[in-house]
C-alpha positions in Angstrom: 36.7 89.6 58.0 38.8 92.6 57.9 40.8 93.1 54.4 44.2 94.3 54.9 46.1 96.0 52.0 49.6 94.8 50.6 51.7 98.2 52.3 50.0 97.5 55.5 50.9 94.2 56.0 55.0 95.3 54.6 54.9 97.9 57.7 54.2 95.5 59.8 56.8 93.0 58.7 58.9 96.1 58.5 58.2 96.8 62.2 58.8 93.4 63.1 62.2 93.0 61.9 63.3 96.6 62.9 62.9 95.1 66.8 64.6 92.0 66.0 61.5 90.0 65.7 59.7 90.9 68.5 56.9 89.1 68.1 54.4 90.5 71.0 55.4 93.9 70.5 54.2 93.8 66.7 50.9 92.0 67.1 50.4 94.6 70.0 51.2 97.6 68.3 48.9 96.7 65.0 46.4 95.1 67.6 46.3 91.9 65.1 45.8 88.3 66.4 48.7 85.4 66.5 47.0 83.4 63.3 47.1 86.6 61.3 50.6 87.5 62.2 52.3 84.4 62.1 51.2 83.7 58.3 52.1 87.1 57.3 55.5 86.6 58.5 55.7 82.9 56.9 54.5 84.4 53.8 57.1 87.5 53.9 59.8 84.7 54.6 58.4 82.0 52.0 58.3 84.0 48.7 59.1 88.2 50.1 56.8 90.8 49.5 55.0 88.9 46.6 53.8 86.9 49.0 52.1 89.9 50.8 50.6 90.3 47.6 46.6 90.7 47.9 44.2 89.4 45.0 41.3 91.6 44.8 39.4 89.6 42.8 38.6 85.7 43.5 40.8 83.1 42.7 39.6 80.5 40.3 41.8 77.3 40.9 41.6 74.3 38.7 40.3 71.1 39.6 43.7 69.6 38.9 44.9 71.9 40.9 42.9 71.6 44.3 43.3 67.5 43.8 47.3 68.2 43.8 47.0 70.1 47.0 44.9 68.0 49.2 46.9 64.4 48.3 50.0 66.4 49.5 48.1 67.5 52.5 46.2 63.8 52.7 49.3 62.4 52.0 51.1 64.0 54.3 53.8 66.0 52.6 52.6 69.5 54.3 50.4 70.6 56.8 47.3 72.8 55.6 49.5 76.3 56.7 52.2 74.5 54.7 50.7 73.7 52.2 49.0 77.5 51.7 52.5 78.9 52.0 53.3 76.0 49.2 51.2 76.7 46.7 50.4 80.1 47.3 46.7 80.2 48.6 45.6 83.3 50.6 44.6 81.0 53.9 44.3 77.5 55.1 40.8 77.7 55.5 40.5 77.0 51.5 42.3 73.6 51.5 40.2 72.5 54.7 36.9 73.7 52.3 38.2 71.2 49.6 38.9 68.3 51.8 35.5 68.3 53.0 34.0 68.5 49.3 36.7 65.9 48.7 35.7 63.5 51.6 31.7 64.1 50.3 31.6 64.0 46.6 35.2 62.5 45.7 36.8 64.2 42.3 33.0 66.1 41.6 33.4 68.2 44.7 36.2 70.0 43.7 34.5 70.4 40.1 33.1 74.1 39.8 29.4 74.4 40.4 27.1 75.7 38.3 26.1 79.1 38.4 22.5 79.8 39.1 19.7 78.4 41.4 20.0 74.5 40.5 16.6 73.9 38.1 13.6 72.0 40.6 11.6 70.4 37.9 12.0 66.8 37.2 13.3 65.6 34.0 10.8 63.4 32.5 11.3 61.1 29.1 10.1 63.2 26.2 8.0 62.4 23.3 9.6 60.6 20.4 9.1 62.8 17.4 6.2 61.5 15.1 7.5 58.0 13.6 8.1 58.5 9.3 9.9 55.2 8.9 8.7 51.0 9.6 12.1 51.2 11.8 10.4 54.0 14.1 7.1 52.9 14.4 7.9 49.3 15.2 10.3 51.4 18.4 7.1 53.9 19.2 5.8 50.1 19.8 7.9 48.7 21.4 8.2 51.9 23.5 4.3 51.7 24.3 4.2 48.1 25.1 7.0 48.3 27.7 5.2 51.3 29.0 2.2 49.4 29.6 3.6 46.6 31.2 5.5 48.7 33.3 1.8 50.4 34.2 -0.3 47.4 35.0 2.8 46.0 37.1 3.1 48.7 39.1 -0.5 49.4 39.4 -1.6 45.9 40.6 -5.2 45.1 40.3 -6.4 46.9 38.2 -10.1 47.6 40.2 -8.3 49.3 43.1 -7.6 52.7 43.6 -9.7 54.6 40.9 -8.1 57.6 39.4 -5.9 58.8 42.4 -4.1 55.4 41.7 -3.4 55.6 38.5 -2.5 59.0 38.4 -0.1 57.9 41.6 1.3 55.6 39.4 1.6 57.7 36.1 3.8 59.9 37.8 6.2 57.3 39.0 6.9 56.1 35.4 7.0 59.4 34.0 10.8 59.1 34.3 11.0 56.7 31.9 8.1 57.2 29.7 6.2 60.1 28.3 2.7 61.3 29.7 0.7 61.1 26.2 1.3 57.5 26.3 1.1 56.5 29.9 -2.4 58.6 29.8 -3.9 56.7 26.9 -2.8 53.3 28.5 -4.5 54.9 31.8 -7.5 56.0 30.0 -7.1 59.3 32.2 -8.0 62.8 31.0 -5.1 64.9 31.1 -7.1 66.9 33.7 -7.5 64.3 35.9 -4.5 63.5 36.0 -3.1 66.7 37.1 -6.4 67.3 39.3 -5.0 64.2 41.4 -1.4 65.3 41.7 -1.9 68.7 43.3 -3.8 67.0 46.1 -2.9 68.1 49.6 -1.2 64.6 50.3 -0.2 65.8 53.8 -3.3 67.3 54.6 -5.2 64.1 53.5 -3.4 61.8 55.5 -4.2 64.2 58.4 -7.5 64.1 57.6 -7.4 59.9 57.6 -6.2 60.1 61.1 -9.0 62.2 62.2 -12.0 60.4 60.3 -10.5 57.2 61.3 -10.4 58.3 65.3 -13.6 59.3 65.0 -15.5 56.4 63.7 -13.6 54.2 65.7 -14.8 56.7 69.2 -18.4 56.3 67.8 -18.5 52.6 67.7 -18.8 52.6 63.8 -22.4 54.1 64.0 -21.4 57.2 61.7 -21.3 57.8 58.3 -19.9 60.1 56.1 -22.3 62.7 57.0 -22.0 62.9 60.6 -18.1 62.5 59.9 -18.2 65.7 58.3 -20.3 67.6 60.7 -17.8 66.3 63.0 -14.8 67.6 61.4 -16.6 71.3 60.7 -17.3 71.6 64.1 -13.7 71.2 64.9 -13.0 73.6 62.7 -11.8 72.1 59.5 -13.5 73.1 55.8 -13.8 70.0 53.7 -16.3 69.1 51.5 -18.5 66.1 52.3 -17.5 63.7 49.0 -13.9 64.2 50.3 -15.0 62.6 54.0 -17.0 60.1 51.8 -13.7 59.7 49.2 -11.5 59.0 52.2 -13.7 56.5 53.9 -14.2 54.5 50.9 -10.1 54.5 50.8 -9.8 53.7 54.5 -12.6 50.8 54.5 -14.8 52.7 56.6 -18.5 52.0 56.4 -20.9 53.2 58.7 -23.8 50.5 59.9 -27.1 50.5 57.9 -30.2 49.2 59.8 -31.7 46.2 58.4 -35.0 47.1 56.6 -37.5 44.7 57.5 -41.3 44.9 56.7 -43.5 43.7 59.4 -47.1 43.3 58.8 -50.2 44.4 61.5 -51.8 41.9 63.6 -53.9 43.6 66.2 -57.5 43.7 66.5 -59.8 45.5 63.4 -61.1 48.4 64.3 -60.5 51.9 64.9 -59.7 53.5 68.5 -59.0 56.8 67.4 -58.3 58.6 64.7 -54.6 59.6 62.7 -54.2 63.1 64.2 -50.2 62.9 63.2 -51.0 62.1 60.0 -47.4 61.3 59.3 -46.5 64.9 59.9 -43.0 64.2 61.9 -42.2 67.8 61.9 -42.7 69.8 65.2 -41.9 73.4 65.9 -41.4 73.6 69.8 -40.7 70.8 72.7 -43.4 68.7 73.9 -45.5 69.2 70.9 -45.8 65.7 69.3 -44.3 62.4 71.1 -44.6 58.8 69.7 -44.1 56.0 71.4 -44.1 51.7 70.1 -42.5 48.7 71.6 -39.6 46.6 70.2 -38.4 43.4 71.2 -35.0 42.2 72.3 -33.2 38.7 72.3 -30.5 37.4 75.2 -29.8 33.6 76.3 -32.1 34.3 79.1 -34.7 35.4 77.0 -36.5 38.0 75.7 -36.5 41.7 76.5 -38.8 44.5 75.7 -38.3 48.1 75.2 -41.4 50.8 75.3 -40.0 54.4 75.1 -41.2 57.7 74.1 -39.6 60.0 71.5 -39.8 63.9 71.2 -40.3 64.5 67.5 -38.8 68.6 68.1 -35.7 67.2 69.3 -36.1 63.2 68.2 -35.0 62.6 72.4 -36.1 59.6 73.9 -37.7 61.3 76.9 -38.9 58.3 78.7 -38.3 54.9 78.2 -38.8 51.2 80.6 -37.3 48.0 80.0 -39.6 44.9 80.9 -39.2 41.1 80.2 -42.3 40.6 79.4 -44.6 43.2 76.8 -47.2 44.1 79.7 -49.5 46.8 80.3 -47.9 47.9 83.4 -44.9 48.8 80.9 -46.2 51.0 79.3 -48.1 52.7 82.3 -44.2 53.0 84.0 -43.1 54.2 81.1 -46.4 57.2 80.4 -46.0 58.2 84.1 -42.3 59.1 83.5 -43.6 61.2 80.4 -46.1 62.9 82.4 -43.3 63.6 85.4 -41.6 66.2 83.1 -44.4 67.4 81.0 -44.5 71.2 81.9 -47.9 72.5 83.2 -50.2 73.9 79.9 -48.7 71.4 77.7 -50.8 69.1 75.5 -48.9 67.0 73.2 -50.2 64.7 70.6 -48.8 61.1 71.3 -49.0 59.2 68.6 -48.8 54.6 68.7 -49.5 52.0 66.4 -53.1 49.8 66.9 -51.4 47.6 69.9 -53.5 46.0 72.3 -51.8 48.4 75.0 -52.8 51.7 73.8 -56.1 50.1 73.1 -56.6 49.6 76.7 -59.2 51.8 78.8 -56.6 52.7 81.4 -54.0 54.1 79.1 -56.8 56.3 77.2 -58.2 57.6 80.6 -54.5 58.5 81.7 -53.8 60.8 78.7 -57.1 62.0 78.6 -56.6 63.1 82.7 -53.3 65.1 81.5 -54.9 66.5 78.6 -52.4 64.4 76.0 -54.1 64.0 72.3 -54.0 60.3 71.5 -53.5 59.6 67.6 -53.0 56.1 66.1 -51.8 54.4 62.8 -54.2 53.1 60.5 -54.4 49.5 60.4 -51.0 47.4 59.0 -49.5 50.7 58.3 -46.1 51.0 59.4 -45.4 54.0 57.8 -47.6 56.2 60.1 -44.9 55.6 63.1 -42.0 55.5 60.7 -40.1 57.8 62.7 -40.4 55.1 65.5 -39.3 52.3 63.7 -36.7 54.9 62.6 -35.1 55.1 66.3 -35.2 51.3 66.5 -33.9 50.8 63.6 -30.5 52.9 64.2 -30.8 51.4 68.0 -30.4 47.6 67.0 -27.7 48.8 64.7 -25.7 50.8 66.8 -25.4 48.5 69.7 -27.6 45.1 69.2 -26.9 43.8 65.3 -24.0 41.2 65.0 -23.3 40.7 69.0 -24.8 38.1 71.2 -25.9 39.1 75.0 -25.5 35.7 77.8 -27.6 37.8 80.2 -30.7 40.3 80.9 -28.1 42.5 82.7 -25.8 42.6 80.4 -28.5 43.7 77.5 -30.1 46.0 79.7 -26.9 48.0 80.4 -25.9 48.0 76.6 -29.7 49.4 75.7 -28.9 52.0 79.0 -25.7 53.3 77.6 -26.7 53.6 74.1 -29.9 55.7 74.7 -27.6 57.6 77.3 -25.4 58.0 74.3 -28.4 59.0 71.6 -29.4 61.7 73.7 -26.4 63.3 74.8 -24.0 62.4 72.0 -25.0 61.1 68.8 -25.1 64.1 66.5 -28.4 64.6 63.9 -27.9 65.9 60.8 -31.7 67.6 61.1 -30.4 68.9 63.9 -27.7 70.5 62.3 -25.0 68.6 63.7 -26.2 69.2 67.2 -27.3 65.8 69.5 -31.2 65.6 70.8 -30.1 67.3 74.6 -27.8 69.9 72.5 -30.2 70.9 70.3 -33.3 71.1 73.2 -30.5 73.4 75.5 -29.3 75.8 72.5 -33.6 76.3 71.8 -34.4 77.1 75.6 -31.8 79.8 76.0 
């Protein structure tokens, strides 16, 4: 806004009057606008030159004073350019400035504000000094006994929340009571207590969304672990107790397989020997498979499934489903092995003692196709555990807790979810990569 001195604005009220107030001609020879003009000349004819007068420093008006202007203005006894001309204020953009305060804050609006940046820290209740009297130690008391019934209150149980809780809660009270004594009611380290109350809140909650989508997408079947491989491979750094902290909060619990020991009942004696020797660790595809048979329950009845796992990529690489545990099972389910062994290969497949991998049939087939048979010793789960592993997180993922009416209906479940292990479910051994990932990124 241009500033215009006290002898400029006199020649033009000079120049005004000299051509018997010609108002156009003025404001065209000075090239000012009407609103400039027009107060000028109210100001020359309220109070003369004085009120041409220009302040070059800023006017500091009273709060008394500013209240007296706008009631004449809200009461109607002069306009705003009136009341400038009035009470001699440079413009009528002032009074409009304290009407708004006015109409906000009441009386305080027109009060002068503090000068500085307004302070952004909190006040909290201080710290009575150190009690010397009966009188001030009964109050420090009285004080702390308040303070702790204000705690627990607020708190609610007192088995919920842990130390993100209390702290939570701490700093709500702090208002009215000081830290050192809502800490010792807390039993939180100082530390803590700060440790909690820098925590990302924002970014947490974010975080909540996320873990919560993605146990919901994978059925429940993942815990912390897989969470977190989850969340690094979209990108995010976070720490693996965080995932495991949040869940907790969020009542997320990934399903743990039953452990159930079930004793050997075959026939004594020894087919072949333990080649595997419980060595579940293979360095290229097609290198050691092992294979078993679990059993199923539907209204209809009973369902059995025989596959054949890949220990270098833990992919179930053939499977069948039969209603009854037969021998032809487990041929159906060999031949579809075979089908995609690549020509040279010789893998060790490794069973328990059943009566089906006993037979002469089965031995002569891997022996045509060059396949190493090894089996567990007798009553020995633990030679196959990594079989009983994959059934294990199969009932689970899709079988525990749910009842199937029909063969169909478990049959497609049992479809989908081994569809799903191969293709989806991530493996923390294979570093957060699923059994068909993991078997693509080694070929290329």
């Amino acid at each position: 806004m241009t500033k215009y001195t006290q002898s400029f604005k006199q020649q033009v009220i000079d120049f005004y009057l000299e051509n018997h107030h010609n108002f156009p001609l003025a404001r065209k020879q000075f090239q000012l606008s009407d609103q400039t003009l027009r107060r000028w000349i109210a100001q020359y004819q309220h109070s003369g030159s004085n009120g041409l007068a220009v302040s070059h420093t800023k006017q500091k008006y009273p709060t008394e004073f500013k209240y007296q202007v706008i009631q004449a203005v809200i009461n109607g006894l002069y306009s705003a350019e009136q009341a400038t001309l009035q009470f001699g204020l440079s413009n009528s953009g002032i009074i409009s400035q304290w009407l708004k305060a006015f109409k906000k804050e009441g009386i305080k609006g027109l009060k002068p504000k503090p000068k500085g940046r307004p302070s952004m820290k909190p006040k909290y209740a201080k710290m009575p000094p150190k009690p010397k009297t009966e009188e001030e130690r009964l109050k420090l008391r009285i004080l702390e006994l308040e303070a702790k019934n204000a705690y627990l209150k607020k708190l609610g149980r007192a088995d919920t929340g842990g130390r993100a809780k209390a702290a939570e809660v701490i700093q709500a009270l702090r208002v009215n009571y000081t830290l050192p004594i809502l800490l010792r009611i807390a039993k939180l380290p100082r530390s803590s207590f700060f440790y909690h109350l820098k925590q990302d809140k924002p970014r947490d909650a974010k975080f909540c969304e996320e873990i919560t989508a993605l146990f919901h997408e994978h059925h429940g079947r993942y815990g912390y672990r897989r969470i977190t491989m989850l969340l690094k491979a979209r990108g995010h750094h976070i720490n693996h107790k965080k995932v495991q902290r949040l869940m907790q909060q969020l009542g997320l619990k990934g399903k743990c397989q039953a452990k159930k020991y079930r004793s050997y009942h075959g026939e004594v004696g020894k087919i072949t020997p333990n080649v595997l020797e419980r060595n579940f660790k293979a360095m290229k595809l097609n290198e050691k498979w092992l294979t078993d048979v679990t059993e199923f329950k539907c209204d209809e009845g009973k369902l059995y499934l025989s596959p054949i796992k890949d220990l270098f990529n833990n992919e179930i690489i053939s499977y069948d489903l039969s209603r009854t545990p037969n021998f032809e099972q487990t041929i159906r389910m060999l031949n579809q092995a075979i089908a995609r062994l690549p020509k040279g290969k010789t893998p060790i497949l490794h069973s328990d003692q059943d009566w089906q991998y006993q037979m002469r049939g089965y031995r002569k087939r891997l022996e045509k196709y060059g396949i190493i048979q090894s089996m567990s010793r007798k009553g020995n789960c633990l030679d196959n555990s990594a079989m009983e592993s994959f059934f294990g997180r199969l009932k689970t993922g899709c079988y525990a807790g749910k009842r199937f009416k029909t063969y169909a209906e478990l049959e497609q479940t049992l479809h989908d979810y081994i569809r799903y292990y191969n293709n989806e479910r991530i493996q923390i051994k294979l570093k957060g990569l699923s059994p068909v990932q993991y078997r693509n990124q080694s070929c290329d």
